[in-house]
C-alpha positions in Angstrom: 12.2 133.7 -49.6 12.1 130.1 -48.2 15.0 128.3 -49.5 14.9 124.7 -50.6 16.5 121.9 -47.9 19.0 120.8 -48.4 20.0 123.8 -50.5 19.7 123.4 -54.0 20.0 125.3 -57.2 16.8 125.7 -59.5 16.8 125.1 -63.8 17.8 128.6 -64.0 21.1 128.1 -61.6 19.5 130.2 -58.9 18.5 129.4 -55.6 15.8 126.8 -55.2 12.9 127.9 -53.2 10.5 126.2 -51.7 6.5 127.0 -50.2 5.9 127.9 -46.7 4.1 124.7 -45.8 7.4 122.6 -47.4 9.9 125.2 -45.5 8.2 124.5 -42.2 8.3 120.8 -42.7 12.1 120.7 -43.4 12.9 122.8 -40.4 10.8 120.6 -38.0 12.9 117.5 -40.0 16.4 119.4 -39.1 14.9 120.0 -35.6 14.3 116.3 -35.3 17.6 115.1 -36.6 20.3 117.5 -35.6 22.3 116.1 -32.7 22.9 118.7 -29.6 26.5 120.0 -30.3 26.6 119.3 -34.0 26.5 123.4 -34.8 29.3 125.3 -33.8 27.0 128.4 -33.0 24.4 126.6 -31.7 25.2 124.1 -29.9 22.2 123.3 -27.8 20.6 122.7 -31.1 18.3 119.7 -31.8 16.9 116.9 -30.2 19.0 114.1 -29.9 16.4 112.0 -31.3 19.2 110.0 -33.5 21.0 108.7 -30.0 17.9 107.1 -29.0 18.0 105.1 -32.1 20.4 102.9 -30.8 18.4 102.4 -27.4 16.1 98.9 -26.8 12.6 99.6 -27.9 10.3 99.6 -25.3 7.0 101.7 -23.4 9.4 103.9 -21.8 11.9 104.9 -24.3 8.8 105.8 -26.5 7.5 108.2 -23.6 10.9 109.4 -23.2 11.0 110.0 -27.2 7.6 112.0 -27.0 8.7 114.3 -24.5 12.1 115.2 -26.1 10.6 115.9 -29.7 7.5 118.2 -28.3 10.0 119.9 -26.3 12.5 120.4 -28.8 10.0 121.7 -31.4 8.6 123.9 -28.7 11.8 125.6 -27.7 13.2 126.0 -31.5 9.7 126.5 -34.0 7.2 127.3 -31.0 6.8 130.6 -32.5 6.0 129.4 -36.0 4.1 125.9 -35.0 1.8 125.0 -32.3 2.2 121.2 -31.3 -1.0 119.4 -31.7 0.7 115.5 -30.9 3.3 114.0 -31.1 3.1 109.9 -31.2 5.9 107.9 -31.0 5.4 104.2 -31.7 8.3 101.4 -31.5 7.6 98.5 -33.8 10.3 95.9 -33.4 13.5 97.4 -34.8 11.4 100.6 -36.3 11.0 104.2 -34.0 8.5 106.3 -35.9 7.7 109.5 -34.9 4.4 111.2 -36.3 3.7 115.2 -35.5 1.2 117.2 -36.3 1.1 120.7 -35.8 -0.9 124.1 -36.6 1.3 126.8 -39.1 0.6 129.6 -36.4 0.6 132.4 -39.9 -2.3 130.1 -41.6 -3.8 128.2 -39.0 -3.8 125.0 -41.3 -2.9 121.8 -39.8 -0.7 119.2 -40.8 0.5 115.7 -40.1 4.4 114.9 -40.7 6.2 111.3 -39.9 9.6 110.0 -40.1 11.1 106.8 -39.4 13.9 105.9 -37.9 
Protein backbone atom coordinates (compact mmCIF):
# COMPACT_ATOMS: atom_id res chain seq x y z
CA UNK A 1 0.00 0.00 0.00
CA UNK A 2 1.50 3.36 -0.96
CA UNK A 3 -0.11 6.06 0.90
CA UNK A 4 -1.00 9.43 -0.63
CA UNK A 5 1.57 12.61 0.45
CA UNK A 6 0.60 14.49 2.26
CA UNK A 7 -1.76 11.98 3.85
CA UNK A 8 -5.15 12.16 2.71
CA UNK A 9 -8.45 10.44 3.02
CA UNK A 10 -10.12 9.04 -0.20
CA UNK A 11 -14.29 9.60 -1.23
CA UNK A 12 -14.91 6.64 0.79
CA UNK A 13 -13.13 8.16 4.14
CA UNK A 14 -10.30 5.68 3.91
CA UNK A 15 -6.79 6.13 3.27
CA UNK A 16 -5.77 7.69 0.07
CA UNK A 17 -3.37 5.66 -1.89
CA UNK A 18 -1.38 6.52 -4.42
CA UNK A 19 0.76 4.47 -7.55
CA UNK A 20 4.31 3.45 -7.12
CA UNK A 21 5.70 5.79 -9.69
CA UNK A 22 3.67 8.91 -7.67
CA UNK A 23 4.91 7.26 -4.13
CA UNK A 24 8.51 7.41 -5.23
CA UNK A 25 8.14 10.89 -6.48
CA UNK A 26 6.81 12.29 -3.12
CA UNK A 27 9.48 10.57 -1.09
CA UNK A 28 12.30 11.98 -3.33
CA UNK A 29 10.16 15.57 -2.74
CA UNK A 30 10.29 15.00 1.24
CA UNK A 31 13.96 13.90 0.67
CA UNK A 32 14.58 17.20 -1.01
CA UNK A 33 12.79 19.45 1.37
CA UNK A 34 13.19 18.12 4.88
CA UNK A 35 15.68 20.13 6.83
CA UNK A 36 18.49 17.83 8.88
CA UNK A 37 17.10 17.85 12.45
CA UNK A 38 13.45 18.52 11.65
CA UNK A 39 12.51 14.55 12.71
CA UNK A 40 12.78 13.71 16.10
CA UNK A 41 13.87 10.04 15.14
CA UNK A 42 15.73 10.91 12.42
CA UNK A 43 17.45 13.57 12.71
CA UNK A 44 20.10 13.33 9.99
CA UNK A 45 17.22 13.28 7.73
CA UNK A 46 17.11 15.37 4.54
CA UNK A 47 19.14 17.55 2.61
CA UNK A 48 19.21 20.90 3.69
CA UNK A 49 18.41 21.99 0.32
CA UNK A 50 15.86 24.84 1.82
CA UNK A 51 19.05 26.65 3.72
CA UNK A 52 20.62 27.12 0.55
CA UNK A 53 17.71 28.98 -0.66
CA UNK A 54 18.71 31.96 1.13
CA UNK A 55 22.44 31.76 -0.29
CA UNK A 56 23.66 34.32 -3.41
CA UNK A 57 23.19 32.45 -6.67
CA UNK A 58 26.13 31.65 -8.24
CA UNK A 59 28.42 28.60 -10.21
CA UNK A 60 29.50 27.34 -6.98
CA UNK A 61 26.54 27.28 -4.87
CA UNK A 62 24.90 25.38 -7.85
CA UNK A 63 27.78 22.66 -7.67
CA UNK A 64 27.51 22.63 -4.07
CA UNK A 65 23.51 22.10 -4.56
CA UNK A 66 24.26 19.13 -7.00
CA UNK A 67 26.35 17.26 -4.79
CA UNK A 68 24.14 17.59 -1.59
CA UNK A 69 20.79 16.45 -3.49
CA UNK A 70 22.62 13.23 -5.32
CA UNK A 71 24.03 12.45 -2.01
CA UNK A 72 21.12 12.84 -0.05
CA UNK A 73 18.96 10.74 -2.47
CA UNK A 74 21.65 8.15 -2.52
CA UNK A 75 21.95 7.71 1.23
CA UNK A 76 17.99 7.72 1.88
CA UNK A 77 16.18 6.12 -1.66
CA UNK A 78 19.50 4.48 -3.11
CA UNK A 79 17.90 1.26 -2.76
CA UNK A 80 14.65 2.09 -4.54
CA UNK A 81 16.19 4.80 -7.21
CA UNK A 82 19.33 4.86 -9.10
CA UNK A 83 20.48 8.55 -9.83
CA UNK A 84 20.80 9.21 -13.45
CA UNK A 85 21.43 13.44 -12.96
CA UNK A 86 20.92 15.74 -11.13
CA UNK A 87 21.08 19.54 -12.67
CA UNK A 88 20.81 22.41 -10.72
CA UNK A 89 20.52 25.65 -12.50
CA UNK A 90 20.26 29.25 -10.73
CA UNK A 91 18.34 31.81 -12.76
CA UNK A 92 18.39 35.11 -10.96
CA UNK A 93 16.35 34.76 -7.84
CA UNK A 94 15.08 31.10 -9.02
CA UNK A 95 17.20 27.51 -7.74
CA UNK A 96 15.70 24.73 -9.78
CA UNK A 97 16.59 21.44 -9.30
CA UNK A 98 15.71 18.77 -12.02
CA UNK A 99 16.43 14.73 -11.19
CA UNK A 100 15.99 12.02 -13.03
CA UNK A 101 16.28 8.70 -11.85
CA UNK A 102 15.62 4.81 -12.72
CA UNK A 103 12.65 2.98 -10.35
CA UNK A 104 15.30 0.14 -9.56
CA UNK A 105 11.66 -2.54 -9.29
CA UNK A 106 10.67 -1.37 -12.98
CA UNK A 107 13.62 -0.02 -14.56
CA UNK A 108 11.52 2.93 -16.07
CA UNK A 109 13.01 6.31 -16.01
CA UNK A 110 11.81 9.45 -14.94
CA UNK A 111 12.51 13.18 -14.92
CA UNK A 112 11.18 15.16 -11.68
CA UNK A 113 11.92 19.20 -11.03
CA UNK A 114 11.09 21.61 -8.35
CA UNK A 115 11.69 25.08 -7.91
CA UNK A 116 12.76 26.91 -5.23
Amino acid sequence: MNLKFPYQFNNLGRTAETSYEEHIRTLIEQVLFTSPGERVNRPDFGSGLLKLVFEPNSNEMAATTQFLVQGSLQQWLGHLIEINSVQVNTIDAVLEVVVSYTIRSTQQNYTVQFTS
